[in-house]
C-alpha positions as CSV (number, residue, x, y, z in Angstrom):
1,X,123.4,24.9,-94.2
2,X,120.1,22.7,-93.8
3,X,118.9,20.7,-96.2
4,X,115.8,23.4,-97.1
5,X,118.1,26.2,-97.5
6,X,120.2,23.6,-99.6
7,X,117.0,23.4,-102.2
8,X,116.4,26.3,-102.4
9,X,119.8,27.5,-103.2
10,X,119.9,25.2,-105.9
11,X,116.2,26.3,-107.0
12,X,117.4,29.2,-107.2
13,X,120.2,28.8,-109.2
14,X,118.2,26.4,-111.9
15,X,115.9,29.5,-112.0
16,X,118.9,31.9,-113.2
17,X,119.9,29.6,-115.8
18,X,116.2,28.6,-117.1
19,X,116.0,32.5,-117.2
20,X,119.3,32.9,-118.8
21,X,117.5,29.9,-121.5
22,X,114.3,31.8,-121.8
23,X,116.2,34.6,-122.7
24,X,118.2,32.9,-125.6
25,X,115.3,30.4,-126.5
26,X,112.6,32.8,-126.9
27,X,111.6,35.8,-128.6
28,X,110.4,38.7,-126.7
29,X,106.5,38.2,-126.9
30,X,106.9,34.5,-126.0
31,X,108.9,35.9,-122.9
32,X,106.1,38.5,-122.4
33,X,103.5,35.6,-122.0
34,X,105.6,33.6,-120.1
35,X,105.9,36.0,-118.0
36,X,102.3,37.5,-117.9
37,X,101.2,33.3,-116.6
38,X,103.7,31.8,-114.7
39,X,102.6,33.7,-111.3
40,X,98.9,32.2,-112.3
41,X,100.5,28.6,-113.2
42,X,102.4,29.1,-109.7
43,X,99.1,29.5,-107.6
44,X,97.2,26.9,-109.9
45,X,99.6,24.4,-109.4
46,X,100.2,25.0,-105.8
47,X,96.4,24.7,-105.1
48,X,96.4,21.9,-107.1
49,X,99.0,20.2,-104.7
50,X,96.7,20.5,-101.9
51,X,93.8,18.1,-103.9
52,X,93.8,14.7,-103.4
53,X,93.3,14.4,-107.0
54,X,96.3,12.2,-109.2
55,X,99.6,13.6,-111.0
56,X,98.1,12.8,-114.1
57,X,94.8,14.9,-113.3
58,X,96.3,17.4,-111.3
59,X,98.5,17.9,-115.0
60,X,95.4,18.2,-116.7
61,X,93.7,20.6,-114.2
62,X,96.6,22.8,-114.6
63,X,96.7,23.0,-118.6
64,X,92.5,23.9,-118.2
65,X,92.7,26.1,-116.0
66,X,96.0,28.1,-117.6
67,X,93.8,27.4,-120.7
68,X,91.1,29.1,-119.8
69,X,92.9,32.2,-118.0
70,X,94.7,32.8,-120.9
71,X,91.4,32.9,-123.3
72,X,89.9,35.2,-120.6
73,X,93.0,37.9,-120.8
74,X,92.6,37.7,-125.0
75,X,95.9,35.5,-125.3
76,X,96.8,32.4,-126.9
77,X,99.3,29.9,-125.5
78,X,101.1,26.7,-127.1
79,X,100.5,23.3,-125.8
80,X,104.5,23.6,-125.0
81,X,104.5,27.1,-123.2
82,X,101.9,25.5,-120.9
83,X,103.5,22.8,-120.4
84,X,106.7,25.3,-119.2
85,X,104.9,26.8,-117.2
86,X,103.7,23.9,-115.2
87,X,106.9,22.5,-115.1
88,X,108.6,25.9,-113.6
89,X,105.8,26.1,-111.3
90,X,106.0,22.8,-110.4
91,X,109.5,23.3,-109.8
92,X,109.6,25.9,-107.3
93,X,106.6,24.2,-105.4
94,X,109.1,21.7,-104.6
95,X,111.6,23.7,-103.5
96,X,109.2,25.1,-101.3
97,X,108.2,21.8,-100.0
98,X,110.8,19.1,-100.0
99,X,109.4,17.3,-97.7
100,X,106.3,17.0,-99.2
C-alpha cells in the first residue's frame, strides 16, 4: 500500500467517525446545514489552496465567503459550524494532496 492510498484510508476512516460524531453531537437541522455547506466549504477551501494568500487569510476568506453563501440561500450559520466545516474541508484537501 503507498503512502497516498495510506491517507486516504485513514481519511476515510476519520470521516466515518466524524460522521458517526455529527450524528451523536447534533441535532437533525444542524446536520441538515452541515450538510447543505460542506460541498461549498470543500470547493472554497480547495480554491483557496491554490492562492498565494496566508493560512491566516486564506481562514478568513473561507468564513466570508461560507458567510455570504449561506446569507444568499436564507440560512444562518454559527461561528463554530463554519469553523467545522473548514476544518472537514480542510481535511480531505489534505488527504487529497499530501504532498502538498
Amino acid at each position: 500500500m503507498g503512502f497516498g492510498t495510506w491517507i486516504k484510508n485513514i481519511f476515510n476512516k476519520f470521516m466515518a467517525a466524524f460522521k458517526a460524531l455529527i450524528k451523536d453531537a447534533f441535532n437533525q437541522s444542524t446536520q441538515l446545514l452541515i450538510g447543505e455547506f460542506s460541498a461549498f466549504a470543500i470547493s472554497t477551501v480547495t480554491y483557496l489552496a491554490t492562492t498565494d494568500l496566508t493560512s491566516e487569510a486564506k481562514r478568513l476568506e473561507a468564513i466570508k465567503k461560507i458567510k455570504e453563501e449561506a446569507i444568499a440561500k436564507g440560512k444562518t450559520l454559527s461561528n463554530s459550524i463554519i469553523n467545522l466545516l473548514i476544518e472537514l474541508a480542510v481535511a480531505k484537501w489534505k488527504a487529497e494532496h499530501p504532498d502538498a
